[in-house]
N, C-alpha and C positions, 0 to 999 in steps of 0.2 A: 905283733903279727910277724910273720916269717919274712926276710926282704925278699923281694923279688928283683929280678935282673932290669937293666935299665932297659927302658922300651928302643927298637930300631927302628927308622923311620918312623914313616905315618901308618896306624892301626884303625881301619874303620870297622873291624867286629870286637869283641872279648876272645882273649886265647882261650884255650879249652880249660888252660887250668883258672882261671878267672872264674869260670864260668863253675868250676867244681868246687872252688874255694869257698864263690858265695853258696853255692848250695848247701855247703857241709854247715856251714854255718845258721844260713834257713832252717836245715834239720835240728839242727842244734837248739834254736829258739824254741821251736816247737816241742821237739820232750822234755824244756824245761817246765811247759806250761799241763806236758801228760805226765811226765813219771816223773821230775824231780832233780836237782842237779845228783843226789848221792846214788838214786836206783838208775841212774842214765848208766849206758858204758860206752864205751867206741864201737861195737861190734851195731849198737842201737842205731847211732851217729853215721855209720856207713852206709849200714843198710837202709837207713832212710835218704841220702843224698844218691843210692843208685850206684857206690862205689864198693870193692872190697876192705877189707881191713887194712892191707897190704899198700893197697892204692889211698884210703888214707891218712895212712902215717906217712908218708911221700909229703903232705901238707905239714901235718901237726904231729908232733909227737908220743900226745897224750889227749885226754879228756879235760886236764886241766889249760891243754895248750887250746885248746879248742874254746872252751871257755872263754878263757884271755881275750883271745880272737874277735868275740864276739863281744866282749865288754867294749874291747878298742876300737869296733866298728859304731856301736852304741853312743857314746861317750863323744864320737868326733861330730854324728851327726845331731848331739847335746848343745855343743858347741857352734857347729855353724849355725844352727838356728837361732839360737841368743847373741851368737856374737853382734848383732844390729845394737843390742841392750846398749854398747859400752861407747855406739858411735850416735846414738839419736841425741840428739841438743836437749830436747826438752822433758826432764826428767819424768813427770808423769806419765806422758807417752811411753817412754825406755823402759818403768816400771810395770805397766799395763803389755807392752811387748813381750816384757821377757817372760811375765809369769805367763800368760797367755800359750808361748811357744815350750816351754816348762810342761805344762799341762799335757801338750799335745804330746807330749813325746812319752811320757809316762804313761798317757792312753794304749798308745803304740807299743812301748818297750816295757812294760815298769815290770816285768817281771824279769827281765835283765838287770834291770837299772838292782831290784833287791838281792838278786842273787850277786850283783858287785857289790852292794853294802856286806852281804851277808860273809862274805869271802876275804873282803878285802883284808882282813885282821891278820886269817888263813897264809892267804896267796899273795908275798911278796907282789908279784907282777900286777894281778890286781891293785894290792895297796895302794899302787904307784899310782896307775891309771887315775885312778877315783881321786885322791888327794891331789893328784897334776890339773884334774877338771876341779876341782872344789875349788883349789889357788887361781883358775881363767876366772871361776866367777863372784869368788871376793874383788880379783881387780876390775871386774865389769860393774859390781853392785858399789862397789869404791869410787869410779868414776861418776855413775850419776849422784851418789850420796854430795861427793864435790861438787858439782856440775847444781845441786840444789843449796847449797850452802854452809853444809857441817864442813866443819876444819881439817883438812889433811892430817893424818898424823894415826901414831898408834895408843893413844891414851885410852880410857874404855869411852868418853864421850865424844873422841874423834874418828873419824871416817872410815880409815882401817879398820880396827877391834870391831866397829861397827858392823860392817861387812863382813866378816868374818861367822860371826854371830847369828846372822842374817842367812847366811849359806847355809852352814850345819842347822839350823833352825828349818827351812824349807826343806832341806833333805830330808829329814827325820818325820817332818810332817806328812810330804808326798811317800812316805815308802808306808805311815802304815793306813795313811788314805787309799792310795791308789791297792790297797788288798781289801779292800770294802766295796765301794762300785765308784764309778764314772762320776755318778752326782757327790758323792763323799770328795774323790779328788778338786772336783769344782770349786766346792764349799771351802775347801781348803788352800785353794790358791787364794781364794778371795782373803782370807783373813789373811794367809799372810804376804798378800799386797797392802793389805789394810794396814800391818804394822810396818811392814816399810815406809808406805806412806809417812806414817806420824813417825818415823826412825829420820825420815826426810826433811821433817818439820814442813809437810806440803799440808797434812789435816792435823787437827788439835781434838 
């Protein structure tokens, strides 16, 4: 996302361009879900946030930056939600957490979250994005795989490769769950809590 300047003093409202930033983005979400990331353009992206063209490229550069944007807004609030996974003691719980909060955000997002799988091959910046969130939660699903018993390490039956496995596995699941309905993604956290589970040696 574009930096912005350090804040001065204390700020009890949103600057106005805060306030236009999320919107562009809002619009953003939304005609990926009417027209499509290829049939979208910027002039669509304006005119639905209430700005001109002109006013925003002042934000984003492009359609692709706008994108970006929105994956990196996606992806952080991926992560705060799970991030509990990597600190809860007791592994079943940390599993039953994460996929739980996993679910809920694919509810909310998952047509971002596929338009970042779909891209990220594409779109360097994407790439990044996605691959930098995949690596937060191999070492999340890492920690409670240890935290249950499997062996630190990068072999295929220790704890890393494990995790690893684990992540690209859920992801692939939820992208072509979550394009089916709501009960299909469910069904599908479930199983694959179920095979973490036994990846945990917690069920046999």
């Amino acid at each position: 996302m574009p930096s912005r300047p350090p804040a001065r003093g204390r700020r009890t409202t949103e600057r106005k361009g805060d306030v236009r930033e999320r919107a562009i983005l809002d619009t953003c979400e939304a005609l990926l879900a009417h027209k499509g990331y290829d049939a979208m353009t910027v002039g669509d992206v304006a005119r639905g946030a209430g700005i001109t063209r002109g006013a925003l490229y002042f934000y984003f550069g492009s359609k692709q930056e706008v994108v970006t944007a929105l994956v990196a807004r996606t992806v952080e609030h991926l992560w705060e939600r799970s991030r509990a996974t990597a600190q809860t003691e007791e592994p079943r719980q940390a599993i039953a957490a994460a996929m739980q909060r996993t679910v809920e955000l694919w509810n909310e997002h998952g047509l971002v979250m596929r338009t970042a799988i779909d891209l990220s091959l594409t779109v360097p910046e994407i790439g990044e994005l996605w691959n930098h969130t995949a690596d937060l939660f191999v070492a999340a699903i890492t920690a409670v795989l240890e935290r249950a018993g499997i062996q630190a390490g990068t072999r295929p039956d220790q704890a890393s490769a494990m995790a690893r496995a684990l992540c690209w596995m859920i992801e692939r699941t939820f992208y072509h769950a979550s394009q089916e309905s709501r009960e299909n993604l469910q069904e599908a956290s479930k199983t694959c809590e179920h095979i973490w589970l036994i990846s945990a040696g917690l069920i046999t």
